[in-house]
BAROLO-605843 format. One record per residue: residue in three letters; x, y, z of N, C-alpha, C, CB in turn; residue number from 0. Coordinates in steps of 0.2 Angstrom, whole numbers, padded with zeros to 4 digits, m for minus. Glycine has a CB too. Example, Ala and Ser with C-alpha at 12.3 -4.5 7.8 and 13.67 -1.06 7.14 Angstrom:
<atoms>
type,nu,nv,nw,cau,cav,caw,cu,cv,cw,cbu,cbv,cbw,seq
ALA,0066,m0028,0039,0062,m0022,0039,0066,m0016,0039,0057,m0022,0045,0;
SER,0064,m0011,0035,0068,m0005,0036,0064,0000,0039,0070,m0003,0029,1;
</atoms>
This chain:
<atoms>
type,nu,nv,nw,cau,cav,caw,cu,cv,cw,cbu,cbv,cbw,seq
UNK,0053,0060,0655,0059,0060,0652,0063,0067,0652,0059,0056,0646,0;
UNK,0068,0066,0655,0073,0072,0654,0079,0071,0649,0076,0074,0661,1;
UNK,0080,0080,0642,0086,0077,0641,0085,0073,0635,0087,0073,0647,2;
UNK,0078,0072,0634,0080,0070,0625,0078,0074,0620,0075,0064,0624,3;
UNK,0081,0073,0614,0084,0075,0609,0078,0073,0605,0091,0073,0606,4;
UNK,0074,0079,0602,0070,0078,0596,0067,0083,0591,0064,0075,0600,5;
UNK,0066,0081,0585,0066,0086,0582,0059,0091,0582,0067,0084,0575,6;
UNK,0054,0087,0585,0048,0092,0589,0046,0091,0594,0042,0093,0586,7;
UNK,0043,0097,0599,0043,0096,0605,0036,0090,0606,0044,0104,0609,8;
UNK,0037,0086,0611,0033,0081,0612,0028,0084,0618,0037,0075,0614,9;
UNK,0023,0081,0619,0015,0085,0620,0018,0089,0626,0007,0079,0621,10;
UNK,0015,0092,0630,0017,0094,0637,0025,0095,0641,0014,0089,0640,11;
UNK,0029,0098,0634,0035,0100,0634,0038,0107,0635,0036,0098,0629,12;
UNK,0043,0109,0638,0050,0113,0636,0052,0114,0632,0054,0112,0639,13;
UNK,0053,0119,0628,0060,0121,0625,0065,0122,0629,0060,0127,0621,14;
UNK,0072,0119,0630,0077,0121,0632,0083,0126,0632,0078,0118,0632,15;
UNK,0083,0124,0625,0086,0129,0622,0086,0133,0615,0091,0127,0623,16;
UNK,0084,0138,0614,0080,0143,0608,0083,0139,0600,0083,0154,0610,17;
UNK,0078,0137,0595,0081,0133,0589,0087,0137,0586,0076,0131,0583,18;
UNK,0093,0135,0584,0095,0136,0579,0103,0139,0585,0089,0142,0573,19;
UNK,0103,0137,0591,0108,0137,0595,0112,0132,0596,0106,0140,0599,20;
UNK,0109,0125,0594,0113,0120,0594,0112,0116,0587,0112,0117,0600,21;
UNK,0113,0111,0587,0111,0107,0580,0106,0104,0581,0116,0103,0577,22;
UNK,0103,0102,0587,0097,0096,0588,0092,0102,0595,0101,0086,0594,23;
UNK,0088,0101,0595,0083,0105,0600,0084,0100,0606,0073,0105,0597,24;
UNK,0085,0104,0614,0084,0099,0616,0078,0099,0621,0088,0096,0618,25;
UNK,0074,0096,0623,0067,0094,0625,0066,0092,0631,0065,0090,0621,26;
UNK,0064,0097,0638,0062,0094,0643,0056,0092,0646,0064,0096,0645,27;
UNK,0054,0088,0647,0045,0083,0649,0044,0087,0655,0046,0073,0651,28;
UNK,0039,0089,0655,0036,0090,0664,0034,0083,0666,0027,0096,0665,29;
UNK,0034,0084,0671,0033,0077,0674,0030,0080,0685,0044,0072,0673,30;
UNK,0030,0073,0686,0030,0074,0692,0030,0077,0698,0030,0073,0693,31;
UNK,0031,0080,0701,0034,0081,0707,0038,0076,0710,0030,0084,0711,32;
UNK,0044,0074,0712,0048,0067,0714,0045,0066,0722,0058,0069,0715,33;
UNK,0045,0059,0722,0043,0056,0731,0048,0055,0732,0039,0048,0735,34;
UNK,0048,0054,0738,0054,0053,0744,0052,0044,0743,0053,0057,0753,35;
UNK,0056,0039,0742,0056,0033,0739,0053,0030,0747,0065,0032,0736,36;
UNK,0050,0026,0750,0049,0023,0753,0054,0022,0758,0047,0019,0751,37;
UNK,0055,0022,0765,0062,0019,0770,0064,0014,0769,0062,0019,0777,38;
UNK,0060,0009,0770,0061,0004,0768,0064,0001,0762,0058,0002,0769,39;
UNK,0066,0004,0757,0069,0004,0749,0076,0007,0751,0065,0010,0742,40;
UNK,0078,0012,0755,0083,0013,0755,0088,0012,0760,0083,0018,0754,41;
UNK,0085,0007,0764,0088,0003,0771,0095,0000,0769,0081,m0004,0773,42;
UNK,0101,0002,0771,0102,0002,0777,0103,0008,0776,0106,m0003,0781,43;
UNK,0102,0014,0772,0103,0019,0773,0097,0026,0778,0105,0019,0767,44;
UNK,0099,0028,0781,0096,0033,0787,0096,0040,0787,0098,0032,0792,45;
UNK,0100,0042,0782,0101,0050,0782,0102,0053,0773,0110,0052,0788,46;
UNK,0096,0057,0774,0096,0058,0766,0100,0068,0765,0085,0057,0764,47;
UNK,0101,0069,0761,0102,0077,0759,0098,0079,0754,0109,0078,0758,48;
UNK,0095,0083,0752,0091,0085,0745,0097,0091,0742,0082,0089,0747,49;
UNK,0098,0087,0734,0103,0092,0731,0099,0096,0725,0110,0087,0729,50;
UNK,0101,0102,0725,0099,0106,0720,0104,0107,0714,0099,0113,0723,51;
UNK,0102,0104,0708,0107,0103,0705,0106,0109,0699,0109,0096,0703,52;
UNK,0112,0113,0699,0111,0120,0696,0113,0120,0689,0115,0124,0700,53;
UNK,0111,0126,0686,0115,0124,0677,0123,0124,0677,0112,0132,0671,54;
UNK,0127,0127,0682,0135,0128,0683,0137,0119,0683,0137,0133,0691,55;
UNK,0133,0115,0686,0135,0108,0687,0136,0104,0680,0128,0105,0693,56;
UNK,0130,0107,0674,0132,0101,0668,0136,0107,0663,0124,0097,0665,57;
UNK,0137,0101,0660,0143,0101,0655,0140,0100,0648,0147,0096,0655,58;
UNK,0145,0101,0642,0143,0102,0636,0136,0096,0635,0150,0101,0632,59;
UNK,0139,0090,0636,0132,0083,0634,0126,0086,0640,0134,0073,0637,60;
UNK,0126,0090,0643,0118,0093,0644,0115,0090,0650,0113,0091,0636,61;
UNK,0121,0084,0652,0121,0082,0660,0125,0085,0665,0123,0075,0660,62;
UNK,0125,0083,0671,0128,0085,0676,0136,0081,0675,0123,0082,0683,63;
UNK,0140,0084,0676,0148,0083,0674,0152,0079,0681,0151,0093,0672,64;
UNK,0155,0074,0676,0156,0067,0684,0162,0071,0690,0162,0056,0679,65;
UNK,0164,0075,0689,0166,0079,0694,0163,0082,0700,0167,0083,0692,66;
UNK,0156,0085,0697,0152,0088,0701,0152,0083,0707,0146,0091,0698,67;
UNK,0150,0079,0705,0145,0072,0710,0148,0071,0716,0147,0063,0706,68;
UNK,0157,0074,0714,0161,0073,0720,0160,0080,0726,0170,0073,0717,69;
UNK,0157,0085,0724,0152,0090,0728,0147,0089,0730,0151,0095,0726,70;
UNK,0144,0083,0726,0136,0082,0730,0139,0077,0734,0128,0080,0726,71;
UNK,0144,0071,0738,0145,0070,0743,0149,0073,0747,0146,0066,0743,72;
UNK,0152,0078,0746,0154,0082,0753,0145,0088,0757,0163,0090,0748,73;
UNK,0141,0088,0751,0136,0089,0754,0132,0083,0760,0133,0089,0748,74;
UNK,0132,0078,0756,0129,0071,0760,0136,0072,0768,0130,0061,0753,75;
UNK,0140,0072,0767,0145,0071,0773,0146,0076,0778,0152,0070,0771,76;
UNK,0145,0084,0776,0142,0089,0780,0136,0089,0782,0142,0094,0777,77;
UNK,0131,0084,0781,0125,0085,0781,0123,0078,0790,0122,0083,0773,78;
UNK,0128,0073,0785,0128,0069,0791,0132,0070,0798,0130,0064,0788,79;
UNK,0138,0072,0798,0142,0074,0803,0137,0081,0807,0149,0076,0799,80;
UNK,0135,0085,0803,0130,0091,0808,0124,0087,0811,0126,0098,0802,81;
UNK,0121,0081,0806,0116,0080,0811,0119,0075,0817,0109,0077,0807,82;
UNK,0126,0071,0818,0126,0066,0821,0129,0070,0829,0131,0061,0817,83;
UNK,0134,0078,0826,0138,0078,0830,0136,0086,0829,0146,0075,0829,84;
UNK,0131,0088,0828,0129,0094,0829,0133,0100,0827,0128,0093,0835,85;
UNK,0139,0101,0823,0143,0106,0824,0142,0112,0821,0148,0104,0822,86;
UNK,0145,0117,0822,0144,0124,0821,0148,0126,0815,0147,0127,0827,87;
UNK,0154,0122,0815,0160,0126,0812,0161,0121,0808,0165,0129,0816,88;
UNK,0165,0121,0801,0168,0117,0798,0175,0116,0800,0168,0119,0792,89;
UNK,0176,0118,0807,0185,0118,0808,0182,0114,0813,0190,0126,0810,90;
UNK,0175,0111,0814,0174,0104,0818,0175,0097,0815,0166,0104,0820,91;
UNK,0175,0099,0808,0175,0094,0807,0183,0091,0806,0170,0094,0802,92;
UNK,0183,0084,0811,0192,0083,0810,0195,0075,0807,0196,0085,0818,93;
UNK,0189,0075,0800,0193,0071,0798,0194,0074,0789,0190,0064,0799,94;
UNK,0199,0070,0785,0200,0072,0779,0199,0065,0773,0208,0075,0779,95;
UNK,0195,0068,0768,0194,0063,0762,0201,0059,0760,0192,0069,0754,96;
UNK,0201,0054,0758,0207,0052,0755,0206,0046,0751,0211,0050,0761,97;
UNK,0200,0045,0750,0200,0041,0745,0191,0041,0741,0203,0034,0747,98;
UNK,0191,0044,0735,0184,0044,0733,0181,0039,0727,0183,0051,0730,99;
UNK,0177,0035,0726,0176,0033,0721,0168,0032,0720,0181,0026,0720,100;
UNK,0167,0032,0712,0159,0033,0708,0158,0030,0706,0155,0037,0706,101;
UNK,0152,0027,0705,0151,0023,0699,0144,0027,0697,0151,0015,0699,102;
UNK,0144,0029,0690,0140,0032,0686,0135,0028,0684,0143,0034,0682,103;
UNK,0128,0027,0687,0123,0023,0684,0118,0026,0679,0118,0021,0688,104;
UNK,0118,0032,0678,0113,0035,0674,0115,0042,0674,0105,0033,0677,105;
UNK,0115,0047,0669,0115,0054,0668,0112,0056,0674,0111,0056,0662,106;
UNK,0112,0062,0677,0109,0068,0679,0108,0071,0676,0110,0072,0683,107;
UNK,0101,0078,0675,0100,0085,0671,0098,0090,0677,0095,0084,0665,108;
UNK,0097,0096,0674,0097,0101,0676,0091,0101,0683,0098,0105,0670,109;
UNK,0087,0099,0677,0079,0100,0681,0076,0093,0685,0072,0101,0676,110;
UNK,0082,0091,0684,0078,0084,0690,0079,0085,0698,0082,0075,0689,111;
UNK,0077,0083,0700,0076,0084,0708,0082,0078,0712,0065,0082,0710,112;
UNK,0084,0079,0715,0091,0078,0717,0091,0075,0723,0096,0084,0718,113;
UNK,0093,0072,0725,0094,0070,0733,0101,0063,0736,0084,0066,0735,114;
UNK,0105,0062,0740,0108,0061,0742,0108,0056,0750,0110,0066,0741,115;
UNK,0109,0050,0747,0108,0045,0754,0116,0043,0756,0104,0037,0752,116;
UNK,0116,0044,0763,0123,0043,0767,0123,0039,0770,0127,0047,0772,117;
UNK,0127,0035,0773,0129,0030,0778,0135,0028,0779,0126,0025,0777,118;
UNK,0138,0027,0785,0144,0025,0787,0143,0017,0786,0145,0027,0794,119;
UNK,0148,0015,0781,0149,0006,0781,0152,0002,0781,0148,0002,0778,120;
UNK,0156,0005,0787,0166,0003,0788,0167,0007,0793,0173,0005,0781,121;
UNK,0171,0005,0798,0175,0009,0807,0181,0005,0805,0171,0006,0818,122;
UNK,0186,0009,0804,0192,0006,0808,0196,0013,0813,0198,0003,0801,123;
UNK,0201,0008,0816,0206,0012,0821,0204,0022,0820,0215,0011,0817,124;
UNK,0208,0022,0816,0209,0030,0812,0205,0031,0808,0215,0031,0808,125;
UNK,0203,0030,0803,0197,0028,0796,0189,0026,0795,0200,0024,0793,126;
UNK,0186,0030,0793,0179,0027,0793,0177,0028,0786,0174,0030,0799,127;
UNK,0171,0021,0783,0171,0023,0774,0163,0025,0775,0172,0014,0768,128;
UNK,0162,0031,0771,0155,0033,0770,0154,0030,0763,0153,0040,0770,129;
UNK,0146,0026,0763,0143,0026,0757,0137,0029,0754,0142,0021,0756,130;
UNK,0139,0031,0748,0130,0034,0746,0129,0032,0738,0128,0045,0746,131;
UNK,0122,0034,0739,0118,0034,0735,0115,0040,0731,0113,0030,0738,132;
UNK,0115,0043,0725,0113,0046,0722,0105,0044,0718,0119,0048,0719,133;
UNK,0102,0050,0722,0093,0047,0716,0093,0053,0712,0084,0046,0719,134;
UNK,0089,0053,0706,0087,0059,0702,0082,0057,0699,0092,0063,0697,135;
UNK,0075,0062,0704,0070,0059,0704,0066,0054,0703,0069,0059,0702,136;
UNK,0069,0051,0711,0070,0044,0715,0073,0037,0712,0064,0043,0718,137;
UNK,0076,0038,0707,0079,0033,0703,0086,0033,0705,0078,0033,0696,138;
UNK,0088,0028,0707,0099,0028,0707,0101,0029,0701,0104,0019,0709,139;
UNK,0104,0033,0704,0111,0038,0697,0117,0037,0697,0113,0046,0698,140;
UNK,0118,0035,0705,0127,0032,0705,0127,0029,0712,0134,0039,0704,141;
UNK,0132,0027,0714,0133,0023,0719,0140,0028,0722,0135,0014,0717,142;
UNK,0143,0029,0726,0150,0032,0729,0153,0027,0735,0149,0041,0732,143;
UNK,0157,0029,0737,0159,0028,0742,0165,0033,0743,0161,0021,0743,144;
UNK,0169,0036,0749,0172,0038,0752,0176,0035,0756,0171,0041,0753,145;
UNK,0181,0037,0757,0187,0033,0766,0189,0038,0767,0196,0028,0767,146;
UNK,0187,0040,0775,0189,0048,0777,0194,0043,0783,0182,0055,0782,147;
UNK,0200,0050,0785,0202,0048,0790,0203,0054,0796,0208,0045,0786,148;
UNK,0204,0051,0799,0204,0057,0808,0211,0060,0807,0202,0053,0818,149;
UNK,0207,0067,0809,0214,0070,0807,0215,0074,0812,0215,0075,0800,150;
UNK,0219,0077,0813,0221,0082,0819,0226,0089,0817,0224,0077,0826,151;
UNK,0223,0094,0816,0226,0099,0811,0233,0102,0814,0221,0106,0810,152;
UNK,0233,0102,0821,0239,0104,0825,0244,0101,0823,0240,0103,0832,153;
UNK,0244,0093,0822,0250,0092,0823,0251,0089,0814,0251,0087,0830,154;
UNK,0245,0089,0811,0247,0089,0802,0247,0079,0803,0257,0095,0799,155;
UNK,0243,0076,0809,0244,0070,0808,0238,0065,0807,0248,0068,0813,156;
UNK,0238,0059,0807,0231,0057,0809,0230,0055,0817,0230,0050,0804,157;
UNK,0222,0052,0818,0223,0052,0825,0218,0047,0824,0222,0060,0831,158;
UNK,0214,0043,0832,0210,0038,0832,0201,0043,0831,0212,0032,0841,159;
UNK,0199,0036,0829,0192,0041,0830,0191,0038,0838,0185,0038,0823,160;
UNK,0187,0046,0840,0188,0044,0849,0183,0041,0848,0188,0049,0856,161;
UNK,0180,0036,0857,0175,0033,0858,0168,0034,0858,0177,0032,0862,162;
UNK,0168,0041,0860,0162,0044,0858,0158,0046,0852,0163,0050,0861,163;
UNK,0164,0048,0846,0161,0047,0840,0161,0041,0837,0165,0050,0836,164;
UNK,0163,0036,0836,0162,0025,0837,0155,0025,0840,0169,0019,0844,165;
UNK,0152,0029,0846,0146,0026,0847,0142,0028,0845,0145,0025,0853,166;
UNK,0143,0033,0845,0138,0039,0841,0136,0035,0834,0145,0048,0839,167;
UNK,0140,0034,0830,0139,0033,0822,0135,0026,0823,0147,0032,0817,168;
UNK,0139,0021,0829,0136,0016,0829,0127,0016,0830,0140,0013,0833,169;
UNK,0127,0020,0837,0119,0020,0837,0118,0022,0834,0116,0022,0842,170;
UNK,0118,0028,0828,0111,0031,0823,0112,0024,0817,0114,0044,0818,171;
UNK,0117,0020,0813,0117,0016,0809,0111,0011,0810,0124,0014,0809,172;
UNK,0109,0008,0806,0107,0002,0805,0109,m0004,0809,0109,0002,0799,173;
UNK,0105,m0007,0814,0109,m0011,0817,0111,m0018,0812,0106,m0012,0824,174;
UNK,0119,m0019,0814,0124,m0023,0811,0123,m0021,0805,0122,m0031,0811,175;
UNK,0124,m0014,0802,0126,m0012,0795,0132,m0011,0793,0124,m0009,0793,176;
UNK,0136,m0010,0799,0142,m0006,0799,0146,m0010,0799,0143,m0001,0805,177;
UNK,0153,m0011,0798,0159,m0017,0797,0164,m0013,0801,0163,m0020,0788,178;
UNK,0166,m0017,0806,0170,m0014,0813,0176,m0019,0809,0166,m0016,0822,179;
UNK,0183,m0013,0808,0190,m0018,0808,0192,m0017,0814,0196,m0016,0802,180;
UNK,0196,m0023,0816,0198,m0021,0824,0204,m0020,0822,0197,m0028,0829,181;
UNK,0211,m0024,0819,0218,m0023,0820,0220,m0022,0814,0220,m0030,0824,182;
UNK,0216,m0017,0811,0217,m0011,0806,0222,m0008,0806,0214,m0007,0804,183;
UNK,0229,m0006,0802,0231,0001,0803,0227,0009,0804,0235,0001,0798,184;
UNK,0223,0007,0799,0220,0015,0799,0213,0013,0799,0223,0021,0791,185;
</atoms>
C-alpha cells in the first residue's frame, strides 16, 4: 500500500516525509517490484509505454494531480505513432488533440511504477479516437480517451487520414477492434 496515513510507521516501511512537517506522517510500504499484467488481460490493447512518475507530477493530497494524466497520454500517443510510423521528428507528427477525457479510478503516488496502454478505437474520414488505460502497479487508475484530428500545418486546416496510415493502424490493432465511421464528417 502506498500513501497511507498512520501515526506509526508499519513494519517494513518508509518515512516520507520527516515528522513534524505535516500534521499526519505519511507512510510508504515496500512492496514488490510491478509485472507486466499478462497480454491477454490487456487485449484489445497492444502497445504499452512505461511512465515515470516524478515528485513535480503530485499535488498537495500527496497524489499524482488529474492534469498531469493529460501528459502521460501524449506520452502513450508519441509512443505509439513512433513505433507505427517510425518518425524522427515531432513536426511528423500531423495530427492535433481536440478532445481529451479521464476518468479517475484510483489515486497515483509517487513511487509506484507507471505504465500506459494505447490503442486506436475509432477511424473516421479526418479523425481517429485513441484509448488508454492507465496501471500503477498493474492495477487500472483511469481509463482516457482522446479524438485527434489530421492536420496539415501549411494550410492551418484539417486533412483526410491518408490510406497508408488507415492500413497501417488497421494491421498492428486487434483484429475487429477498431470502429471504422464511413460517412463521418471528421
Amino acid at each position: 500500500m502506498v500513501g497511507r496515513v498512520a501515526d506509526s510507521p508499519p513494519p517494513g516501511s518508509t518515512l516520507l516525509w520527516p515528522a513534524g512537517q505535516r500534521s499526519s506522517i505519511l507512510w510508504s510500504m515496500r512492496r514488490e517490484p510491478s509485472r507486466e499484467p499478462p497480454r491477454e488481460a490487456r487485449l484489445p490493447f497492444r502497445l504499452s509505454a512505461p511512465i515515470q512518475i516524478r515528485f513535480r507530477d503530485t499535488d498537495a493530497m500527496v497524489h499524482v494531480n488529474n492534469a498531469v494524466y493529460l501528459t502521460y497520454l501524449e506520452v502513450a500517443r508519441t509512443a505509439y505513432w513512433h513505433r507505427l510510423f517510425d518518425i524522427r521528428s515531432y513536426n511528423e507528427i500531423d495530427f492535433i488533440v481536440a478532445r481529451a477525457e479521464v476518468d479517475f479510478l484510483a489515486p497515483v503516488f509517487v513511487h509506484d511504477q507507471g505504465e500506459i496502454w494505447i490503442r486506436v478505437s475509432e477511424i473516421g474520414r479526418k479523425s481517429f479516437r485513441f484509448a488508454y488505460e492507465l496501471l500503477a502497479n498493474g492495477k487500472l487508475a483511469a481509463r482516457a480517451e482522446t479524438v485527434q484530428v489530421m492536420y496539415d500545418y501549411a494550410t492551418s486546416s484539417s486533412k483526410p487520414l491518408s490510406d497508408a496510415q488507415r492500413q497501417t493502424i488497421l494491421a498492428f490493432e486487434e483484429p475487429g477492434s477498431v470502429r471504422l465511421r464511413s460517412k463521418a464528417p471528421g
